[in-house]
MARDRENDO-895559 format. One record per residue: chain; x, y, z of N, C-alpha, C, O, CB in turn. Coordinates in nm, 3 decimals. Glycine has a CB too. Example, Ala and Ser with C-alpha at 12.3 -4.5 7.8 and 13.67 -1.06 7.14 Angstrom:
<atom 'A',<1.319,-0.569,0.780>,<1.230,-0.450,0.780>,<1.320,-0.330,0.780>,<1.424,-0.332,0.846>,<1.131,-0.447,0.905>>
<atom 'A',<1.285,-0.225,0.708>,<1.367,-0.106,0.714>,<1.290,0.003,0.787>,<1.341,0.114,0.804>,<1.408,-0.060,0.572>>
! end
This chain:
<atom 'A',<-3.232,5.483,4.204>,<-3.131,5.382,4.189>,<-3.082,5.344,4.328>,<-3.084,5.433,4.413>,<-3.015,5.432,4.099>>
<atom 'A',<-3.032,5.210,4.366>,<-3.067,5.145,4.458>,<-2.877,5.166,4.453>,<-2.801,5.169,4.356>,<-3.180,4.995,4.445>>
<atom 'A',<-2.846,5.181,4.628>,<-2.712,5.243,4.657>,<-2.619,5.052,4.613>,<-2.508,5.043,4.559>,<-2.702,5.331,4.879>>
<atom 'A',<-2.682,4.965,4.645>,<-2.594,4.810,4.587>,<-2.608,4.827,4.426>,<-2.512,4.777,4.366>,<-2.688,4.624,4.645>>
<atom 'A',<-2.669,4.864,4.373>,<-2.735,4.875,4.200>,<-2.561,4.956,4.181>,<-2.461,4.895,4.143>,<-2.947,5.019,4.155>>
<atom 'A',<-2.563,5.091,4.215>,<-2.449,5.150,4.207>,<-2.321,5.118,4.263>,<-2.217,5.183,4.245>,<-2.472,5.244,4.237>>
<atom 'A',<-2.333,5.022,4.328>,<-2.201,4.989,4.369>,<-2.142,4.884,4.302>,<-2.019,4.879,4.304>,<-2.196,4.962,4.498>>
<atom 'A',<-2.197,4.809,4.252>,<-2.192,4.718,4.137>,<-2.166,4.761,4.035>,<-2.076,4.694,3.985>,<-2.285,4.658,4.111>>
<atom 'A',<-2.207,4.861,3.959>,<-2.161,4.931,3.814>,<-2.103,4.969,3.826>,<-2.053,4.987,3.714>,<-2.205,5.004,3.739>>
<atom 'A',<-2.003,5.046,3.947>,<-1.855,5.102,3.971>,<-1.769,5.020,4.015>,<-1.652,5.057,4.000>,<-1.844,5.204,4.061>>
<atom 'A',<-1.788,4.901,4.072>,<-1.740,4.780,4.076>,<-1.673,4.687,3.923>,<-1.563,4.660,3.875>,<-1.859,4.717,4.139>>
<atom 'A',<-1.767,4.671,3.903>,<-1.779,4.609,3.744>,<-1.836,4.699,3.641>,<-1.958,4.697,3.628>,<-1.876,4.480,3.736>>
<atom 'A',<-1.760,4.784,3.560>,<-1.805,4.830,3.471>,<-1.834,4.741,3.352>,<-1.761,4.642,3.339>,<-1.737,4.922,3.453>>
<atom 'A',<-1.951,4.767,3.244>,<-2.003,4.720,3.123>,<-1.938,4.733,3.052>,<-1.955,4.638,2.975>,<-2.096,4.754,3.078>>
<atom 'A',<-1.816,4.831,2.997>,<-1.742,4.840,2.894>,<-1.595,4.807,2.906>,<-1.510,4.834,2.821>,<-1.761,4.957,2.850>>
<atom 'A',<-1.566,4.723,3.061>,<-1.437,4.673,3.129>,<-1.388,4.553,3.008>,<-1.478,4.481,2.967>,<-1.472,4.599,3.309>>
<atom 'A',<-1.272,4.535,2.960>,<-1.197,4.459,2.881>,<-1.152,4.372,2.958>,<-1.062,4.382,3.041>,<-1.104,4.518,2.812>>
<atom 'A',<-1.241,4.245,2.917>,<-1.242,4.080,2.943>,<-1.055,4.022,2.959>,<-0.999,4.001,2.851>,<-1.338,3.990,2.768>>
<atom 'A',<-0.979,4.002,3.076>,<-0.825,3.962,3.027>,<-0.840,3.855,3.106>,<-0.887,3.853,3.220>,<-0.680,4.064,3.057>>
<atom 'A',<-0.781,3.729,3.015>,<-0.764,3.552,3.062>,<-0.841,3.499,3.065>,<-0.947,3.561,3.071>,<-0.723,3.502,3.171>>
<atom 'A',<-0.845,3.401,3.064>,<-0.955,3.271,3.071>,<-1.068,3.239,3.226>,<-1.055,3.293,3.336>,<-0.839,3.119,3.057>>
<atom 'A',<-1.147,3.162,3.197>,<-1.214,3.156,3.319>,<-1.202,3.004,3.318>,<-1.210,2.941,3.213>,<-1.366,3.226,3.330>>
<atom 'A',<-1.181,2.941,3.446>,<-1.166,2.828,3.482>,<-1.250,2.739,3.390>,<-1.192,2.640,3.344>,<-1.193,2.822,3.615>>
<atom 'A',<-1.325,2.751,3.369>,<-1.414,2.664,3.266>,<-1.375,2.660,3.153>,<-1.340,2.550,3.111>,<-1.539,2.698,3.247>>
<atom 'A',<-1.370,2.745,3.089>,<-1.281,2.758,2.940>,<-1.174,2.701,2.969>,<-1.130,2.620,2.887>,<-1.242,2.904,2.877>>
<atom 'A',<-1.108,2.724,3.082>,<-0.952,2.622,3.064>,<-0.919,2.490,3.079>,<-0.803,2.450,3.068>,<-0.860,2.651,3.146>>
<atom 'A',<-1.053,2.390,3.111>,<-1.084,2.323,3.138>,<-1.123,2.216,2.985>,<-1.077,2.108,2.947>,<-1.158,2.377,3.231>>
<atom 'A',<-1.240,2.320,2.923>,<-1.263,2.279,2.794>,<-1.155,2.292,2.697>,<-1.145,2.210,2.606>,<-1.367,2.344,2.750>>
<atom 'A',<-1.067,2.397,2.711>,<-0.954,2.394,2.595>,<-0.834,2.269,2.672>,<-0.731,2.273,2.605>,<-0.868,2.592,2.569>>
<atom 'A',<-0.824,2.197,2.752>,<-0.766,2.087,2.799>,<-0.832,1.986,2.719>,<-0.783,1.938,2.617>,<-0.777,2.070,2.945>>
<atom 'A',<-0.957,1.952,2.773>,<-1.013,1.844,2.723>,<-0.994,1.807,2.561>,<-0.959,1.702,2.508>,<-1.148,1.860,2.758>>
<atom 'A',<-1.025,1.920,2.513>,<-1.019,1.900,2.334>,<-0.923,1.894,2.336>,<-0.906,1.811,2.247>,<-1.061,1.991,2.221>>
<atom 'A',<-0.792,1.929,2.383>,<-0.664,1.943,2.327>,<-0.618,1.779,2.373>,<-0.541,1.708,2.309>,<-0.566,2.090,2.395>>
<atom 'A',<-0.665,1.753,2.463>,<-0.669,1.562,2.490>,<-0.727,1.492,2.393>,<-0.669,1.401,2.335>,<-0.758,1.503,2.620>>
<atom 'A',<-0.890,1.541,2.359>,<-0.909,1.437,2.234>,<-0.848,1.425,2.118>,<-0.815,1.312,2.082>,<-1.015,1.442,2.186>>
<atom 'A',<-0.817,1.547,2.030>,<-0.682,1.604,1.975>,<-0.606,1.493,1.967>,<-0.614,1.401,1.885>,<-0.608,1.714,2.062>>
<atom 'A',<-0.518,1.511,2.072>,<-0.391,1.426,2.061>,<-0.435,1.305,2.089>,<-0.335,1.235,2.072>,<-0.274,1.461,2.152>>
<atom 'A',<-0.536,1.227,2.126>,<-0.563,1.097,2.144>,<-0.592,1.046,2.002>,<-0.553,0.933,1.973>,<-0.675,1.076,2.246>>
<atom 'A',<-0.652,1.114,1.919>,<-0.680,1.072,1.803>,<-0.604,1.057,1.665>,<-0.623,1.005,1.556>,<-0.761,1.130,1.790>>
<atom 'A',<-0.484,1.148,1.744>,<-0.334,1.158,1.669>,<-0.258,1.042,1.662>,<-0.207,0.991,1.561>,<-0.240,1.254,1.736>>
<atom 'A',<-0.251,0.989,1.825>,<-0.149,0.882,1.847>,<-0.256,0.791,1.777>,<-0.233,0.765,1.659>,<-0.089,0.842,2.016>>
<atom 'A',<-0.348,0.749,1.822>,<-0.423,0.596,1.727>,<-0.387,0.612,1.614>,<-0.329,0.513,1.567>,<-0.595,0.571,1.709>>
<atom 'A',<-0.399,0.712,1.536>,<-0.393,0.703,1.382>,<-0.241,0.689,1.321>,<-0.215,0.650,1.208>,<-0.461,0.839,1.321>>
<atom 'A',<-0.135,0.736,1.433>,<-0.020,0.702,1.453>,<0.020,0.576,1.456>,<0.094,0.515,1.378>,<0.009,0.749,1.539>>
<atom 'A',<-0.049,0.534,1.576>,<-0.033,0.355,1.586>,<-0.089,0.231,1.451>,<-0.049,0.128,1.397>,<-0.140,0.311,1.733>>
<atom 'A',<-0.198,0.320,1.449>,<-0.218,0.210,1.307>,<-0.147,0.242,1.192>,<-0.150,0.141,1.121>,<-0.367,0.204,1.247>>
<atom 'A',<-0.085,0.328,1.140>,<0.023,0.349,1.037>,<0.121,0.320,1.086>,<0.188,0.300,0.984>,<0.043,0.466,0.983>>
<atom 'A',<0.217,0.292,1.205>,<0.320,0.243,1.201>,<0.268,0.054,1.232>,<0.348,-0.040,1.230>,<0.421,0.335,1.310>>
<atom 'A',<0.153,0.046,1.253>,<0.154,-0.086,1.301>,<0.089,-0.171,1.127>,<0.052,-0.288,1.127>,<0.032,-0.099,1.474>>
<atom 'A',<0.089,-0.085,1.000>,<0.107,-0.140,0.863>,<0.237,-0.073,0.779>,<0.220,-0.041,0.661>,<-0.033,-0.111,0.781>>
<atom 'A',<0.326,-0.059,0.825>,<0.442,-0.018,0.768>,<0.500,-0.075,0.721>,<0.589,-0.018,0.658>,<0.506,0.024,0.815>>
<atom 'A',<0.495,-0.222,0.717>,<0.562,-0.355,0.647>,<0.466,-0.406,0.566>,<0.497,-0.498,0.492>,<0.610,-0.473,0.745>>
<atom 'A',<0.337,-0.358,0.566>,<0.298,-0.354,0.401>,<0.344,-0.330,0.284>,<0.341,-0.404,0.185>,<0.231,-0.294,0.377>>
<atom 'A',<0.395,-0.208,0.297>,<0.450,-0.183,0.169>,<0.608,-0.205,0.114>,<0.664,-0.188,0.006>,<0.419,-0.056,0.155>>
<atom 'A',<0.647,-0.247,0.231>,<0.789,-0.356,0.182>,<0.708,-0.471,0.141>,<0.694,-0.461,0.019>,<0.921,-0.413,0.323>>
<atom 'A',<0.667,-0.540,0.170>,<0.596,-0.663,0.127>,<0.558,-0.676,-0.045>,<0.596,-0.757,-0.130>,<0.457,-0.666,0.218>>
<atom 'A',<0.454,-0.546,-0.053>,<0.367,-0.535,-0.178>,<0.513,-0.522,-0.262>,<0.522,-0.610,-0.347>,<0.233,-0.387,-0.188>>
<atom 'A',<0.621,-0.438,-0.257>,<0.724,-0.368,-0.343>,<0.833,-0.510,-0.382>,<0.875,-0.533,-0.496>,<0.811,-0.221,-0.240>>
<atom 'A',<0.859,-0.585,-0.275>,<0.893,-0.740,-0.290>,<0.867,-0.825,-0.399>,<0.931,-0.871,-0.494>,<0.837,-0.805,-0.199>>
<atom 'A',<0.737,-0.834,-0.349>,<0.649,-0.885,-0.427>,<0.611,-0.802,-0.626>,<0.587,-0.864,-0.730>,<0.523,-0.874,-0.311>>
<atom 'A',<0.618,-0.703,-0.611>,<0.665,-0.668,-0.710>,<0.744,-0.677,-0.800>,<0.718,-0.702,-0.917>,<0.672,-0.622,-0.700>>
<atom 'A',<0.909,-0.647,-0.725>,<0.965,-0.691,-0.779>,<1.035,-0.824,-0.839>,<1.111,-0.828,-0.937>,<0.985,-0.641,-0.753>>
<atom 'A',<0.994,-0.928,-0.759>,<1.015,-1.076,-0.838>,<0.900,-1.106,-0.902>,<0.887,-1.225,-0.933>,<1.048,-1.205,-0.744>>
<atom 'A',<0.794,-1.015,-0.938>,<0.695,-1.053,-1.019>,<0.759,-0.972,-1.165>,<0.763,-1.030,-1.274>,<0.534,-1.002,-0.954>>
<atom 'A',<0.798,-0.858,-1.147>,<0.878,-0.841,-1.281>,<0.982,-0.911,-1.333>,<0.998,-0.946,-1.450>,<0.929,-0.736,-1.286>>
<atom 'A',<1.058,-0.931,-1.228>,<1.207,-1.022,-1.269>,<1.147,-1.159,-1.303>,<1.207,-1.235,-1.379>,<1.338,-1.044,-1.123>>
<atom 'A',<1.058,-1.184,-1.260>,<1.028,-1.316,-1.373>,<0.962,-1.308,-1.468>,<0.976,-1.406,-1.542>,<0.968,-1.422,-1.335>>
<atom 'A',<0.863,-1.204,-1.517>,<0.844,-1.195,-1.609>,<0.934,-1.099,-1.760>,<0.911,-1.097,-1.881>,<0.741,-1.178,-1.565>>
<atom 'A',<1.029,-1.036,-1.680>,<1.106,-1.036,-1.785>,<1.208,-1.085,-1.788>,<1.295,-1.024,-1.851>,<1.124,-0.948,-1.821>>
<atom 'A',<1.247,-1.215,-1.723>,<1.350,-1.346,-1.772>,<1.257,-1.426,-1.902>,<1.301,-1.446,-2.015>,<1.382,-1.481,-1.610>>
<atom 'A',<1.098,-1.471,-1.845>,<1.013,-1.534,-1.970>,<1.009,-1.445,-2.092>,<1.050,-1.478,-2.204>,<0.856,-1.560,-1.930>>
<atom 'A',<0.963,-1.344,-2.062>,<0.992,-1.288,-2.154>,<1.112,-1.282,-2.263>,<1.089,-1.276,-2.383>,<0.975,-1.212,-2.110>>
<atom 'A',<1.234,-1.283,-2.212>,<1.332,-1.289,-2.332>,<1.369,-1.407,-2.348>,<1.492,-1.411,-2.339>,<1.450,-1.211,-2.325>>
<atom 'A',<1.322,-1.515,-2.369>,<1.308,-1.650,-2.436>,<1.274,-1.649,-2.508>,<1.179,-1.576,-2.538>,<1.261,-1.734,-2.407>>
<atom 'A',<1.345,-1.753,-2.605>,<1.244,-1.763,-2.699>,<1.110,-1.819,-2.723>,<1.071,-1.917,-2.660>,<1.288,-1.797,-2.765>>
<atom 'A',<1.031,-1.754,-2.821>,<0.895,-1.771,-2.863>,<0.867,-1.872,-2.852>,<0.788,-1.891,-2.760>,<0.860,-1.741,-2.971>>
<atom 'A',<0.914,-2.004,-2.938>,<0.897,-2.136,-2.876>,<0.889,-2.209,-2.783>,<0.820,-2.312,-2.780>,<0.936,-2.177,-2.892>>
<atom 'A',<0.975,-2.155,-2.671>,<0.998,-2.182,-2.574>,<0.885,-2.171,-2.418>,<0.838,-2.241,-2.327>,<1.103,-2.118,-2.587>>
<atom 'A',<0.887,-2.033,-2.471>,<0.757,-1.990,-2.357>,<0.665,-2.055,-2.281>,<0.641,-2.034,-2.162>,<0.671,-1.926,-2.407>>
<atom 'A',<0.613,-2.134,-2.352>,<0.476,-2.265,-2.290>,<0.590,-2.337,-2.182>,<0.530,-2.399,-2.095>,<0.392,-2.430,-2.459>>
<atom 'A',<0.701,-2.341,-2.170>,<0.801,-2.414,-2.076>,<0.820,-2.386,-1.934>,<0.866,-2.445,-1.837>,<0.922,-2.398,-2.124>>
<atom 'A',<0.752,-2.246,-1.968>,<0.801,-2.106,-1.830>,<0.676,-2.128,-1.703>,<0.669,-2.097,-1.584>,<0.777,-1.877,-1.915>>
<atom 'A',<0.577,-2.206,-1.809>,<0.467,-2.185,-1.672>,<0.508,-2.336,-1.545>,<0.543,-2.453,-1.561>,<0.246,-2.204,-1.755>>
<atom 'A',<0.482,-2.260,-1.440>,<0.515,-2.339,-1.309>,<0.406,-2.314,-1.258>,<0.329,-2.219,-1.276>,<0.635,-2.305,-1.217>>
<atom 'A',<0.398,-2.439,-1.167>,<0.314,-2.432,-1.019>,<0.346,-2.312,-0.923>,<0.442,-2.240,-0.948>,<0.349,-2.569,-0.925>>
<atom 'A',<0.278,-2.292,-0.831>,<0.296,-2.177,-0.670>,<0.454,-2.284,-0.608>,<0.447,-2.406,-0.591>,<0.079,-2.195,-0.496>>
<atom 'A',<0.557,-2.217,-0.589>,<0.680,-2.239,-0.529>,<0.729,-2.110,-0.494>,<0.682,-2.001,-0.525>,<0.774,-2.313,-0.613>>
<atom 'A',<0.855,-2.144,-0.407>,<0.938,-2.036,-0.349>,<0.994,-1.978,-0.537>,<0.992,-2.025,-0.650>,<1.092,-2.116,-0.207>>
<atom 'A',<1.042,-1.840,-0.461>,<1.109,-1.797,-0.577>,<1.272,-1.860,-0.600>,<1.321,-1.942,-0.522>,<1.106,-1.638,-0.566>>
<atom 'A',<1.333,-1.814,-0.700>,<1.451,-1.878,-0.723>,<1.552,-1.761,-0.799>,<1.510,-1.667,-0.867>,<1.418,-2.017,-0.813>>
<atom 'A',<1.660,-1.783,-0.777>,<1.749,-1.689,-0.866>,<1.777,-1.740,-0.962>,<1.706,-1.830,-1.007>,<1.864,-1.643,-0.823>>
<atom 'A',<1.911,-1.692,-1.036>,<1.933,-1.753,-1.188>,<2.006,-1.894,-1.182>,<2.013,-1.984,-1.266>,<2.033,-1.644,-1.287>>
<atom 'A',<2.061,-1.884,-1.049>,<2.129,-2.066,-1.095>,<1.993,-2.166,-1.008>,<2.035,-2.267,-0.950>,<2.360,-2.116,-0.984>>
<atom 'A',<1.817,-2.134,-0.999>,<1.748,-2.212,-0.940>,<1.773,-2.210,-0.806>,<1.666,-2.240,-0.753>,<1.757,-2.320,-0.991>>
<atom 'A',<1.857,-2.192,-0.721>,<1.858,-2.204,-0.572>,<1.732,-2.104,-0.525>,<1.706,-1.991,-0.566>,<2.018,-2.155,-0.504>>
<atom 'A',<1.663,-2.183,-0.429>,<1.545,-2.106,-0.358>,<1.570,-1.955,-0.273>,<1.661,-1.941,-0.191>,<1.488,-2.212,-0.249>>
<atom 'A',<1.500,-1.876,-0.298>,<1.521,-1.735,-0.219>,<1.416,-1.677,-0.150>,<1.345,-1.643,-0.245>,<1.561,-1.629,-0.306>>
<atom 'A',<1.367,-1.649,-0.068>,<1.285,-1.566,-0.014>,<1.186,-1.668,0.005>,<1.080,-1.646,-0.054>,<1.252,-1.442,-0.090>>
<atom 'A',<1.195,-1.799,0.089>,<1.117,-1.909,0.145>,<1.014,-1.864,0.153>,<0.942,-1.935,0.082>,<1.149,-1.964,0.259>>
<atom 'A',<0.930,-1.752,0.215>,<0.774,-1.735,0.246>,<0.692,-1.686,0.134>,<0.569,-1.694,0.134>,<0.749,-1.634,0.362>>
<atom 'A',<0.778,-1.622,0.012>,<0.662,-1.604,-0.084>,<0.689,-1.714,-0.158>,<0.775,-1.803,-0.159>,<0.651,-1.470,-0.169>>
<atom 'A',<0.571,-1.679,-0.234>,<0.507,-1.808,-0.345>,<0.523,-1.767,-0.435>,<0.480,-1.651,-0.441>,<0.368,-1.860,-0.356>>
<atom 'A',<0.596,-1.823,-0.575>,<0.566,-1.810,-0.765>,<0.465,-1.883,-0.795>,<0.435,-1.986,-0.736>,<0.686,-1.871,-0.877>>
<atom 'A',<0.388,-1.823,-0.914>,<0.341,-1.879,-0.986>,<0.349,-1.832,-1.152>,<0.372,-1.719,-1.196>,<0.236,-1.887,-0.927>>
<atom 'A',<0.333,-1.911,-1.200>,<0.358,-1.875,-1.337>,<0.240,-1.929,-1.458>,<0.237,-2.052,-1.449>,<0.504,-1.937,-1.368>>
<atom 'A',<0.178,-1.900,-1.525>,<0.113,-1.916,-1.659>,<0.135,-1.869,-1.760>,<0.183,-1.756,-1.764>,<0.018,-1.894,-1.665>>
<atom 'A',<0.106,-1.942,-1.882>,<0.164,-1.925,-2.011>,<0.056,-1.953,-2.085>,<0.034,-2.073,-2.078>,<0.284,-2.007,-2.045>>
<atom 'A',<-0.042,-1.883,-2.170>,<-0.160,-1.867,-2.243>,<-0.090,-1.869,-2.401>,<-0.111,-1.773,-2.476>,<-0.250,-1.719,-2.193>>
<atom 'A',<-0.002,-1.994,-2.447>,<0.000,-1.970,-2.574>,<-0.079,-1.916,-2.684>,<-0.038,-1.846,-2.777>,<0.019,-2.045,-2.599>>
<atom 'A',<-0.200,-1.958,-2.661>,<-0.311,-1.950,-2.771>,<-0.349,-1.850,-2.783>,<-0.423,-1.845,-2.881>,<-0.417,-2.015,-2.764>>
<atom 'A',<-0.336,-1.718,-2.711>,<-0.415,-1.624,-2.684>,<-0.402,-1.547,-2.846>,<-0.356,-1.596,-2.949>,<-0.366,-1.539,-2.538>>
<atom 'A',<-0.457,-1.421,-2.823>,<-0.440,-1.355,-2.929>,<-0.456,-1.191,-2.883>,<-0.539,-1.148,-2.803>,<-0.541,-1.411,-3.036>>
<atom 'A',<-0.377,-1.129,-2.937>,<-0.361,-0.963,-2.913>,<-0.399,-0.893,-3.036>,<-0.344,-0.907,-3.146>,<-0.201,-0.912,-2.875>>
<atom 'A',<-0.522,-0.795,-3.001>,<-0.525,-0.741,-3.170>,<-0.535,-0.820,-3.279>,<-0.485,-0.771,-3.380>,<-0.409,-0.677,-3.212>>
<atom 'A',<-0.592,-0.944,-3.292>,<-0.591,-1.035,-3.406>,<-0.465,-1.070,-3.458>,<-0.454,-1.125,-3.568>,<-0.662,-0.984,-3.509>>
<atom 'A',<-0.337,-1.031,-3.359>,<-0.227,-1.119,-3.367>,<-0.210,-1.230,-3.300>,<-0.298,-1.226,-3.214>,<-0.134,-1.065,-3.346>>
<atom 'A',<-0.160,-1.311,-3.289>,<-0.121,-1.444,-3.232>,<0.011,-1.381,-3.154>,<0.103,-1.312,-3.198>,<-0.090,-1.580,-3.359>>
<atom 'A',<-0.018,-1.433,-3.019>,<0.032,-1.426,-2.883>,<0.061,-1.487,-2.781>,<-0.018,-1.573,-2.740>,<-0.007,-1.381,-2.843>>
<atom 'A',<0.132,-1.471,-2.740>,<0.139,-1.538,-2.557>,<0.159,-1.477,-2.437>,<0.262,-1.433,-2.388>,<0.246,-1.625,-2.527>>
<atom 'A',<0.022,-1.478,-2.388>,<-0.017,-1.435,-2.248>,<0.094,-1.465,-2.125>,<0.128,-1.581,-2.099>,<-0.155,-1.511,-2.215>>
<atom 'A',<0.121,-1.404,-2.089>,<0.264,-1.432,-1.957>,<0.204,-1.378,-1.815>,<0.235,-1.267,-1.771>,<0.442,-1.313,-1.994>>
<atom 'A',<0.118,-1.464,-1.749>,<0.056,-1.399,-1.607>,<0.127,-1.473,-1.509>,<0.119,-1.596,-1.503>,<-0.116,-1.417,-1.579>>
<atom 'A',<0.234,-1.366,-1.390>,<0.293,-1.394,-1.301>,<0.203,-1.375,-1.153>,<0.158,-1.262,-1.137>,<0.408,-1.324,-1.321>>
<atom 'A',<0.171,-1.491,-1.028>,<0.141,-1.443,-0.942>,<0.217,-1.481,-0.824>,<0.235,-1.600,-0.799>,<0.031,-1.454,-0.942>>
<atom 'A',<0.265,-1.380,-0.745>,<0.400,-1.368,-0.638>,<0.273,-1.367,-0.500>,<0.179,-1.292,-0.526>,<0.536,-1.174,-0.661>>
<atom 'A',<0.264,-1.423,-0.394>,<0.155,-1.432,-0.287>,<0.317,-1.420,-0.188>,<0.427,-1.475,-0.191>,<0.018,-1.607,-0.281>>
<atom 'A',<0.260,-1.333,-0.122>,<0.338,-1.286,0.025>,<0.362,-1.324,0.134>,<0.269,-1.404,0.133>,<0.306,-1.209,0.074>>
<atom 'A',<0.416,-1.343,0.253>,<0.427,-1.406,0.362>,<0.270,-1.384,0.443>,<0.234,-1.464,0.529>,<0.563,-1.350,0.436>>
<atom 'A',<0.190,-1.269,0.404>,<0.079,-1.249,0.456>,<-0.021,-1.305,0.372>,<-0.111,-1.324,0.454>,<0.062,-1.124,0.483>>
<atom 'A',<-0.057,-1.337,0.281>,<-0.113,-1.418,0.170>,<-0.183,-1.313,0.106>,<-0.304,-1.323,0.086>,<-0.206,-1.544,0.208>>
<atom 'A',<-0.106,-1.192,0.065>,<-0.149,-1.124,0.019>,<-0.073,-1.136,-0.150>,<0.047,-1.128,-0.174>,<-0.146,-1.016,0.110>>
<atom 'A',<-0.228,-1.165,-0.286>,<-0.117,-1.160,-0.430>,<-0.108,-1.071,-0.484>,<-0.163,-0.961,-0.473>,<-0.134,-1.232,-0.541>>
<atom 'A',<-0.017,-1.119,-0.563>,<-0.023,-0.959,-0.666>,<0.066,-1.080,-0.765>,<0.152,-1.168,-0.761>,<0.091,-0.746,-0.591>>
<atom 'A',<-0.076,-0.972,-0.894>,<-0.047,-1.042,-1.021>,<-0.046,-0.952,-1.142>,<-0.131,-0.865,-1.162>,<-0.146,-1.150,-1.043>>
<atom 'A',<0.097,-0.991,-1.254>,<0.118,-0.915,-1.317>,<0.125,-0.952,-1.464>,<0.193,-1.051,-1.489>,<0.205,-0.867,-1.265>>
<atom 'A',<0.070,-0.892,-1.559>,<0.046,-0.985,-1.678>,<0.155,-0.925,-1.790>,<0.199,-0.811,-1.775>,<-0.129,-0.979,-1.736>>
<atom 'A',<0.191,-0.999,-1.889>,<0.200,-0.959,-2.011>,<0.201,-1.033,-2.142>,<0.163,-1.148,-2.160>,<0.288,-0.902,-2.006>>
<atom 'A',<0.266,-0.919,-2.259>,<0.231,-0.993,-2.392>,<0.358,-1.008,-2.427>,<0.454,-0.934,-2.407>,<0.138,-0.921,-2.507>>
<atom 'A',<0.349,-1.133,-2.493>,<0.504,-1.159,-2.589>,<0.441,-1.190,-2.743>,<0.329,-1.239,-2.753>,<0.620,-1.331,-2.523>>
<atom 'A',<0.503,-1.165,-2.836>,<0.458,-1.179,-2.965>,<0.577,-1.251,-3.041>,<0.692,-1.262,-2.999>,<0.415,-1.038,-3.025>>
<atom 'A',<0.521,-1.304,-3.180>,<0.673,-1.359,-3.258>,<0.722,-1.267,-3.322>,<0.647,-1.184,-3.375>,<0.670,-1.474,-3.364>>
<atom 'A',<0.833,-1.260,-3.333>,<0.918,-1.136,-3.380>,<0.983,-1.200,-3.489>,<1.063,-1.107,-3.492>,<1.028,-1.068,-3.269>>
<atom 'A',<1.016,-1.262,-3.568>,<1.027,-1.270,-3.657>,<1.099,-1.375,-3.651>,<1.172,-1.386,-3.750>,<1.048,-1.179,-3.707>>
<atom 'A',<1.111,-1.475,-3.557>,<1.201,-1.573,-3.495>,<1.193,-1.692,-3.583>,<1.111,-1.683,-3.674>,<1.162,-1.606,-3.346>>
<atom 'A',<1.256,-1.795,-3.576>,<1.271,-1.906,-3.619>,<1.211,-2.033,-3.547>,<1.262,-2.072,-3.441>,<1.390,-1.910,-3.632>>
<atom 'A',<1.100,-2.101,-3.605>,<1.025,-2.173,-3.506>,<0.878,-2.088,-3.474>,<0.813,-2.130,-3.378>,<1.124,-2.191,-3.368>>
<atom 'A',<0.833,-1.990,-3.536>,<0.687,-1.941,-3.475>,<0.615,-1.965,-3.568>,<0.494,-1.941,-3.560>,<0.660,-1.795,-3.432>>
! end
């Protein structure tokens, strides 16, 4: 055995316990911990940069119900009256509200539900982004006067 051979194995022993990082490893646990967080904030940025989507869609929702259940409690006769063109929405005394979306309204007297006789009530509310949303329903005669 060669006297550098031995000075090396008493130097550095084989069964010596590895403590801290080596410049390279600290290097690579940087880098990933950069892509990491780079891929955090983008996905960050694009969810806060659609966050007024879903005020929009919920808007839009809701004056698609509120008009269909004002048509709705009319009377049966009446109904074929309710359908309108694409306009701003309106409250109960007609004054215009919420200028950038659009109503629309249809009224499918003829239709039929279950081999009952019906009227189809399809509301479509389009958004400041021109995004629609359309919401349907059924009205039937109830035992009314005039059906």
């Amino acid at each position: 055995m060669s006297r550098l051979g031995a000075f090396v194995r008493a130097r550095y022993p084989a069964n010596r316990a590895q403590r801290g990082m080596t410049l390279i490893e600290l290097v690579i646990t940087i880098v990933i911990i950069g892509i990491a967080a780079a891929a955090l904030f983008t996905a960050m940025a694009t969810i806060t940069g659609r966050s007024a989507d879903p005020m929009l869609r919920q808007q839009s929702l809701a004056i698609a119900e509120a008009y269909l259940e004002a048509i709705s409690t009319r009377p049966y006769a009446e109904l074929p009256t309710a359908a309108q063109a694409a306009s701003a929405p309106q409250d109960v005394e007609g004054n215009p509200i919420l200028g950038d979306y659009r109503v629309a309204v249809a009224v499918d007297a003829a239709a039929t539900l279950n081999g009952v006789d019906a009227t189809r009530i399809e509301v479509s509310v389009t958004d400041p982004q021109g995004q629609a949303l359309e919401l349907s329903g059924w009205r039937t005669c109830y035992e009314e006067t005039g059906c």
